[in-house]
C-alpha positions in Angstrom: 89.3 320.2 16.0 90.0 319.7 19.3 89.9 322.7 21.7 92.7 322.9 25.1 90.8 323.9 28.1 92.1 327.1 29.9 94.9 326.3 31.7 94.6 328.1 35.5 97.5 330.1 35.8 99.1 328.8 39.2 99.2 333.0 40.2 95.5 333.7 39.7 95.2 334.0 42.7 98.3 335.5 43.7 96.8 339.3 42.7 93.9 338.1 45.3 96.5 337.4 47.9 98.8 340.8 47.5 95.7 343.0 47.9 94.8 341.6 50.9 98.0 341.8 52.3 98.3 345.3 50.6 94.8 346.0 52.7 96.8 345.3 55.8 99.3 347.4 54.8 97.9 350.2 54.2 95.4 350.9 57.3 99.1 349.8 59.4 100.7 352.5 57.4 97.4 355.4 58.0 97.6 354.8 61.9 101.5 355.1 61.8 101.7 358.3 60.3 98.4 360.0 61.5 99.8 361.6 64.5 103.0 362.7 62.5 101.5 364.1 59.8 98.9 366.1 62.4 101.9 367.3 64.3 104.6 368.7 60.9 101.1 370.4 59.2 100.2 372.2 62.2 104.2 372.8 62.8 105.3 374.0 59.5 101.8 376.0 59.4 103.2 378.4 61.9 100.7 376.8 64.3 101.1 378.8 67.9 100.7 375.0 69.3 101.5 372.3 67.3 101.0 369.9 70.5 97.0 369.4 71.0 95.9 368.2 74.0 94.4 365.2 72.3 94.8 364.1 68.7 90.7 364.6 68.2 91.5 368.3 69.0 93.4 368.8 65.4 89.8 368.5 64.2 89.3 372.3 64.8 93.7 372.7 63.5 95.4 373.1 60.2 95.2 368.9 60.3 91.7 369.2 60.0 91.4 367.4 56.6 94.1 365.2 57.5 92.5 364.3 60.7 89.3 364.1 58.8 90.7 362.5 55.4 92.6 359.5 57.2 89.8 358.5 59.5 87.3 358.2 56.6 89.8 356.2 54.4 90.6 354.1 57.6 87.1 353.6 58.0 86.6 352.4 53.9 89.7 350.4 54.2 88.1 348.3 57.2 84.8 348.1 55.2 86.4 346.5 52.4 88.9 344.3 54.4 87.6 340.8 54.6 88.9 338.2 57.1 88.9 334.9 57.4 85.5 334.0 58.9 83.2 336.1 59.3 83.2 337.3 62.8 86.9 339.3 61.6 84.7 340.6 58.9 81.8 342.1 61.1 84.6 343.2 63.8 86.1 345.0 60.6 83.4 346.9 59.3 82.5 347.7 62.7 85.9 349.7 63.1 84.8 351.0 59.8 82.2 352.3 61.0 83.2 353.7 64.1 86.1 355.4 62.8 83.9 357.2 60.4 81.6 358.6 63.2 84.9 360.0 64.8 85.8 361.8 62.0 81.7 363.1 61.7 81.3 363.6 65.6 83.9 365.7 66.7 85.3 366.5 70.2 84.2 369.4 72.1 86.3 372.5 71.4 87.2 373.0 75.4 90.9 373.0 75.9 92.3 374.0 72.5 94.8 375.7 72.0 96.5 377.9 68.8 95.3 378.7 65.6 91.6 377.7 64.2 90.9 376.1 60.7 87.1 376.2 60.9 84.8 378.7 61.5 83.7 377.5 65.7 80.6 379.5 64.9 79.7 377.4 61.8 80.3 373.9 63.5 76.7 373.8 64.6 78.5 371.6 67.9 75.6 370.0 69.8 76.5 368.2 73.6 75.7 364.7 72.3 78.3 364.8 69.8 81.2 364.6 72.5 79.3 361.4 73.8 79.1 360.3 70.4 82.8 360.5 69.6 84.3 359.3 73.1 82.4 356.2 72.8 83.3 355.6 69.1 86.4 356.3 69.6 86.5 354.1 72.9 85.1 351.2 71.2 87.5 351.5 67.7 90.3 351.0 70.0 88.8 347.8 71.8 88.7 346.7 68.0 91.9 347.5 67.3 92.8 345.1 70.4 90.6 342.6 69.7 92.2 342.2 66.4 95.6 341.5 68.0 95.0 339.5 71.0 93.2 337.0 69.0 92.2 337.4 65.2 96.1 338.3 64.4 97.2 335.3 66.0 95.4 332.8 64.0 97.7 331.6 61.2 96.4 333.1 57.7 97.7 329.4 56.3 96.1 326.9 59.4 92.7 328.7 58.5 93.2 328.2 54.6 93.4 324.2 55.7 97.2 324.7 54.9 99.6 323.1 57.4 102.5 325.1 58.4 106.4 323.6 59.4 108.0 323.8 62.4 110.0 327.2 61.3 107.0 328.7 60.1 105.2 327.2 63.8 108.4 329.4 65.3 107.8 332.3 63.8 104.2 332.4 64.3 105.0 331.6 68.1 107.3 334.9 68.1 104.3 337.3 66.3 102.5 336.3 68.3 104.3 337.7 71.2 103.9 340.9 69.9 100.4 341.0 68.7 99.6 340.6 72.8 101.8 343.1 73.7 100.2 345.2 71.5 96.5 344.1 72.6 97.5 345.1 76.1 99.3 348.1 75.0 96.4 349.4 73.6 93.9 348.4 76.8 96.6 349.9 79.4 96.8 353.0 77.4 93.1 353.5 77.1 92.8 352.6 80.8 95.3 355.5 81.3 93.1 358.1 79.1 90.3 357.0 82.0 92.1 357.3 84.6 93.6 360.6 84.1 90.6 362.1 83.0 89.1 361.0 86.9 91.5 363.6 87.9 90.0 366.7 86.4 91.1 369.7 84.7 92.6 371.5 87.7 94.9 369.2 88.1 95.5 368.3 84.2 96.2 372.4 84.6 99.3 372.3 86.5 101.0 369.4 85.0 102.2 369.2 81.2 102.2 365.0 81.4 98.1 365.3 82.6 97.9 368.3 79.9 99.0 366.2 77.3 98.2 362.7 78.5 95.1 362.0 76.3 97.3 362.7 73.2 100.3 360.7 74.6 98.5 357.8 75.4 96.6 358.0 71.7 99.6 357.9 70.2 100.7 355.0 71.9 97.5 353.2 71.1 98.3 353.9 67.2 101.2 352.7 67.3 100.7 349.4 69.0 97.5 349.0 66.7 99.5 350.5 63.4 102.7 348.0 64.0 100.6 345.1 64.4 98.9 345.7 61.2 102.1 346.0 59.2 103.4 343.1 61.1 100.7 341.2 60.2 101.5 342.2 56.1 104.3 341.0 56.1 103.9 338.5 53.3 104.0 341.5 51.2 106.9 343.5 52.2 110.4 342.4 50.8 111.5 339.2 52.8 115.4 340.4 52.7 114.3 342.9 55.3 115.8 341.3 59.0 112.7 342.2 60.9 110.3 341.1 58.6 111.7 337.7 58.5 112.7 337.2 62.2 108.9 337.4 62.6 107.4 335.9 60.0 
């Protein structure tokens, strides 16, 4: 008796597809709502400061495992997100892995302000570990704009060997636009960080923007690098949404 061969279902590798769109989605969706989440825990935790002066600072708040929890699922998400050749994949787990020493290597405690999670006395805080987390936190953000001023912009279909129309060429052209201007927004704001450090505490002292500049700045950086993730799943999100489909 004659025996049909398995038939490939045209979706096999549709479920392949949504989970690495999913992928994108996710870590777009962790960097979104990281400094919101740090900010309503601390608030609605009768915090006497909600506002840190950076966002590493919550390390030592009430957002300590939320500070601590995102960064380390950020940093398995980039482990396990594979691009398409493999210099996106090493730039990926590198971001893994720096984000994970961020969460390991925290800030020093100078300059905090309001109530303390953790026991100071119990952190066992050596100097190096500042060094440690300003450079790996430095050098996740140069990853995050590498990512958008040039991995993003590749087309996921031109690398598959898939040709795209001239719509699609359109759209691409306009996401495009806004994966640069969030590459440079994260490099101007991390220039900023620098910059306003150079000025030292005693003026940071006297003016709130300086107090809270590090954090501001942060939060900018997060949201250019969150958005472009998300913009970059789009595939995956409903295509009746306006946005979504202006840009994709």
């Amino acid at each position: 008796m004659e025996t049909h061969s398995k038939k490939t279902a045209p979706d096999d590798n549709n479920g392949v597809l949504i989970s690495y769109y999913q992928l994108r989605m996710f870590i777009g969706l962790l960097g979104f709502l990281l400094s919101f989440l740090l900010f309503m825990t601390t608030y609605f935790l009768n915090d006497e400061h909600p506002l840190k002066i950076s966002i590493s600072h919550y390390y030592y708040s009430f957002g300590h495992v939320i500070f601590v929890g995102t960064l380390c699922i950020l940093g398995g998400l980039f482990a396990t997100y594979r691009g398409k050749d493999n210099y996106e994949n090493m730039l990926s787990n590198f971001a893994g892995v720096m984000a994970v020493l961020v969460a390991v290597f925290p800030t020093k405690f100078n300059g905090y302000g309001g109530n303390i999670y953790i026991n100071i006395d119990k952190v066992n805080y050596q100097d190096w570990f500042s060094w440690v987390h300003y450079i790996s936190a430095g050098l996740l953000f140069v990853s995050f704009a590498v990512f958008c001023l040039y991995f993003f912009q590749k087309s996921d279909k031109e690398q598959d060997g898939e040709s795209i129309s001239e719509e699609e060429a359109l759209k691409k052209s306009r996401r495009n636009l806004y994966y640069k201007f969030c590459g440079w927004g994260i490099l101007i704001s991390l220039a900023c960080i620098g910059l306003i450090a150079l000025l030292g505490d005693d003026s940071a002292s006297s003016n709130q923007f300086l107090t809270y500049s590090t954090l501001i700045f942060e939060t900018t950086s997060l949201f250019f690098f969150s958005t472009s993730w998300l913009l970059k799943s789009s595939e995956f999100w409903n295509k009746n949404i306006p946005l979504v489909t202006y840009f994709r």
